[in-house]
N, C-alpha and C positions, 0 to 999 in steps of 0.2 A: 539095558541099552535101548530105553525107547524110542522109536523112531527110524531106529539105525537097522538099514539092513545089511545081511551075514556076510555082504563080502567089505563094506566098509568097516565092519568089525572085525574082521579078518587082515584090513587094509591096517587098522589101528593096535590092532596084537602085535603084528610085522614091525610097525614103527616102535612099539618097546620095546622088542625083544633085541632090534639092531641098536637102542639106544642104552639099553642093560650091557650088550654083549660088546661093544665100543669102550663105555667106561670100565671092565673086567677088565680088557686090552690094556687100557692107558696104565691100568694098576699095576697088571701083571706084567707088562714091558719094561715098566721103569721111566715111561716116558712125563713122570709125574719130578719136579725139581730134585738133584740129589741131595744125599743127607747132608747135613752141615758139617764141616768141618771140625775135628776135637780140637786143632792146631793152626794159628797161621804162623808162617814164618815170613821176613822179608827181608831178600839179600841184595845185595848192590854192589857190581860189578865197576871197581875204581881204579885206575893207575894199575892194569893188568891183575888184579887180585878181585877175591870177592873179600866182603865184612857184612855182618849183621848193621840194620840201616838205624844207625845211629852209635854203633859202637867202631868207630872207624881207627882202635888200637889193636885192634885183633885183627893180622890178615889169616884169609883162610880159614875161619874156624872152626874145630871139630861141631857136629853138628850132633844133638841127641835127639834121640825119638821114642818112643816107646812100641813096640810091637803089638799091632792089632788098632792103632788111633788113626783117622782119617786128618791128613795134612793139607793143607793148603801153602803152596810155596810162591812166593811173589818176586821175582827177581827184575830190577830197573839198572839198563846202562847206562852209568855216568862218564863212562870213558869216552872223551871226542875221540873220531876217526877210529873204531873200532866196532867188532861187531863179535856177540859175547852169545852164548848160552850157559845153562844149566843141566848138567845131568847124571843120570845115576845110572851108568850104564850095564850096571848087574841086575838093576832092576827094573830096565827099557825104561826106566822116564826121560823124559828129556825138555823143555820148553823151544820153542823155536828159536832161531836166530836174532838176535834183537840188534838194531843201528842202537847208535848214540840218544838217548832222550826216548826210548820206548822200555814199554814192561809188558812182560807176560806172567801170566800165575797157572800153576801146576794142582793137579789132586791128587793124589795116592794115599794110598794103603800101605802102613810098615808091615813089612812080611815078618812073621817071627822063626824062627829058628837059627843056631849061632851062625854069623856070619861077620864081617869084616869089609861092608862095602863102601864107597871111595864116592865122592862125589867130584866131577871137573864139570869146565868148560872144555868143550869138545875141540875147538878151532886152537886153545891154548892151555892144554892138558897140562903141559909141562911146567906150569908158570900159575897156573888155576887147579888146583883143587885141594881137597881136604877131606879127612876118616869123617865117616859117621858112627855115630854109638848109638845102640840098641837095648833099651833097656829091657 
């Protein structure tokens, strides 16, 4: 480092080491995009019921999954004058509340070990929901 004296060189160590020790951070935080998804799903909240969006002869449908694949779930309310979620309340997921003409989407992780969990709408349990399978 011709030229350069020991505390500008010292100034310029400082500056890699915060610029090394920053990108480690971003690595190791996670703060770098998540993984992609193995799965999307998209479901649509119609006439008090959910269906898979475009198979609208099945209300409610059993849902499969496989244990250990990263999901992405997409759910759109087409019900006028209604306001719908999505959730899996054995397994805290949830999507927010969605008005009429809005959509949210979900990530998770299928947990694996034998279980039997249920998926509703929260506001309209009794009228919304349907088993999940776990493969």
């Amino acid at each position: 480092m011709t030229g350069m004296t020991a505390a500008a060189a010292r100034w310029l160590l400082c500056g890699a080491l915060i610029c090394l020790a920053l990108t480690v951070g971003v690595v190791a935080l996670g703060w770098l995009p998540a993984a992609k998804p193995d799965s999307e799903l998209v479901l649509v909240a119609r006439d008090m019921t959910f269906f898979r969006d475009g198979q609208f002869d099945t209300p409610n449908p059993p849902l499969q999954f496989t244990a250990g694949t990263r999901v992405r779930l997409v759910l759109r309310n087409e019900d006028p004058g209604m306001t719908h979620n999505f959730a899996i309340p054995a397994w805290s997921v949830a999507t927010r509340d969605l008005d009429h003409g809005d959509k949210a989407q979900i990530e998770f992780v299928v947990p694996g070990g034998p279980s039997h969990p249920a998926y509703e709408c929260t506001p309209h349990a009794r009228l919304m929901h349907g088993p999940i399978e776990i493969r």
